[in-house]
N, C-alpha and C positions, 0 to 999 in steps of 0.2 A: 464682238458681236457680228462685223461684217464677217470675218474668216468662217467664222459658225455657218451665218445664212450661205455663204457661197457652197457651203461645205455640205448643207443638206440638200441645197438648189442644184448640186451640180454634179461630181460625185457620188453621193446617196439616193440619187433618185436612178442611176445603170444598177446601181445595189440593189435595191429593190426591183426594179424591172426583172434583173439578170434570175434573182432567189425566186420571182412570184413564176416566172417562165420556167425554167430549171426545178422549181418546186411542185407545179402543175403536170410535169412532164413525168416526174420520179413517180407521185401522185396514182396518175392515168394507169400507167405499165404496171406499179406494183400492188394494184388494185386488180388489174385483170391478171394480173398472174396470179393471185391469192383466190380469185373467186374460180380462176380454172383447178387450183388446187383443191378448193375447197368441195368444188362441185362442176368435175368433169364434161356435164352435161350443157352445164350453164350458155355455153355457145351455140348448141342444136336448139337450144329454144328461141332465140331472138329470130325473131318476126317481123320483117322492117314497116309492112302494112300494120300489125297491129301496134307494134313500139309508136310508130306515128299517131295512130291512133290515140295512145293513150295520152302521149304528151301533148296533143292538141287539146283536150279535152280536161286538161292540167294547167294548163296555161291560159285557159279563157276563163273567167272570172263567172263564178256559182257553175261552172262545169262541171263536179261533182258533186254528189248526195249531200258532203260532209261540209264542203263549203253553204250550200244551201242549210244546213242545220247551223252556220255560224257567221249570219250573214254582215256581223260588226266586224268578227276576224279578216272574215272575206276580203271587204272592202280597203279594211287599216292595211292586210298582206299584201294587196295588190297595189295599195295607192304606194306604197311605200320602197317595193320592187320598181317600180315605174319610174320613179325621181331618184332612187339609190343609181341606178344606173345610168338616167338620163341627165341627171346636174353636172356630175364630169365629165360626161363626153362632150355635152353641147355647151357649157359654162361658156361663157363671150372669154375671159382671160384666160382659159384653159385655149379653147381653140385660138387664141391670140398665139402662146406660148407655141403649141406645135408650129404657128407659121412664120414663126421667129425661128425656131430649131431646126427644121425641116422641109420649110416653105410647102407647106400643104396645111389646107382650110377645110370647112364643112361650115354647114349650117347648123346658128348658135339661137340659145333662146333669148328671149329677152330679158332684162334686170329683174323685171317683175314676176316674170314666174319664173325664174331661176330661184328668186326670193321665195314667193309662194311653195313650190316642189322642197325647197330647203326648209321650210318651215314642217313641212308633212314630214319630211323625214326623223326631224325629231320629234316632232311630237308621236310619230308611230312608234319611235325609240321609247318615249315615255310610258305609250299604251304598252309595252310589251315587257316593260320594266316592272307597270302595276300590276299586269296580269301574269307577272309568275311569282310576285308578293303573296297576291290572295287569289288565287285561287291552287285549293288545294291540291288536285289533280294534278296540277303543273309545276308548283311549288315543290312538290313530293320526285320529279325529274329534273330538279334544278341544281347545280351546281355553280361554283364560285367561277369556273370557265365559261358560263353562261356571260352570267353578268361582266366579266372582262370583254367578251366580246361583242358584248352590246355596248359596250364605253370604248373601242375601239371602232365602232361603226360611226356611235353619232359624234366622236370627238373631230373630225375632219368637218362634219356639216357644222358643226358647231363654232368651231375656228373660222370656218370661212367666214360665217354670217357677221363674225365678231369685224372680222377684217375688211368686208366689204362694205360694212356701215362704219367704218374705220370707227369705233368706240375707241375708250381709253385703252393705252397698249396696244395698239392696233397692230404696231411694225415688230412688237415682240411675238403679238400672236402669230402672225403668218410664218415665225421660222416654225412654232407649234402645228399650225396650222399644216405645211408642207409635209414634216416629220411626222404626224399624226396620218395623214395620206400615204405615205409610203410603213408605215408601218402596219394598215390597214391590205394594203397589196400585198408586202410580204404574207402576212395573217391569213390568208384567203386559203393557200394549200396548206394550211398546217394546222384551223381549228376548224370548228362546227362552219364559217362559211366555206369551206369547199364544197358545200350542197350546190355553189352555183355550179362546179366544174362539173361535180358527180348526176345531174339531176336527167339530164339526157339520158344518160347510161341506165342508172338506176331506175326511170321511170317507163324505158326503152323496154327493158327487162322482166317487168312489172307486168306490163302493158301483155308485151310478148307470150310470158308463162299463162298469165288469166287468158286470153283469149284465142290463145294456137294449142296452149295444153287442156286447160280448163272448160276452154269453152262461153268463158264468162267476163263481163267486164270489169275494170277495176275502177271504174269510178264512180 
């Protein structure tokens, strides 16, 4: 058991670093070089005032039409982006770790709403889990990699909360707990999350074509 945790604690985790960076990277390049194939033009249109544009107005909460027509989606998308990203950077034991490895710190949140923010995450995992059960629109674009990668997101919030309230098995969750984390980072360039890598680019481009070609906005 110890040779296992040392082994995803220590080792496994430049593994995972090395594949999410190196896989980010492959990612980035062989995407613009497909979309130059695909459509030569694709770089005369990016508009870096309108690309801004649009992604500003993408990124602020009922900023577009479509979020305003879904204002439950709205809020569970947003609430859920916000602590998906913010519980591991600022988690108090996560920033312990970097200052034990590295000796570099940051400001951490507190127990409590580390707690609270990890609770939103899963339970937005759950709302996202119902809503492509029944409803049929969504149900009808779902696939079995969906649902894998929605058990790949909340198995990390899931394990920690296990492990931070040390329940029963506590010491076995956290090698899960760890492993589940880094298998989530690998996961990023390689299924439906690399919409975080891609969303700049893609919504850049979006942004760009509607209001330098079209004339019109996209949101």
């Amino acid at each position: 058991m110890h040779g296992f945790y040392d082994f995803v604690s220590g080792p496994l985790v430049w593994i995972s670093f090395i594949l999410f960076i190196c896989g980010s990277l492959y990612r980035l390049i062989t995407m613009a070089v497909l979309a130059k194939e695909k459509d030569p033009m694709v770089y005369a249109y990016m508009d870096f005032y309108y690309a801004i544009r649009s992604i500003f107005h993408w990124i602020i909460p009922f900023g577009s039409v479509n979020m305003r027509r879904q204002p439950a989606m709205t809020i569970v998308t947003f609430a859920f982006h916000i602590c998906l990203i913010c519980v591991p950077l600022f988690l108090f034991a996560h920033v312990i770790l970097w200052k034990e490895s590295w000796n570099i710190s940051w400001w951490f949140l507190s127990d409590g709403a580390a707690d609270i923010m990890t609770m939103i995450v899963i339970g937005s995992c759950i709302f996202f889990l119902v809503r492509r059960l029944t409803r049929p629109e969504v149900r009808y674009l779902t696939s079995y990699s969906d649902f894998i990668t929605l058990a790949i997101v909340a198995a990390p919030f899931i394990t920690g909360f296990w492990v931070y309230h040390q329940w029963i098995g506590y010491k076995i969750m956290l090698i899960f707990h760890i492993l589940s984390g880094e298998i989530m980072l690998v996961a990023i360039p390689f299924t439906r999350l690399s919409h975080m890598i891609f969303f700049p680019f893609t919504r850049g481009y979006m942004g760009s074509e509607f209001g330098a070609v079209k004339n019109a906005r996209d949101w």
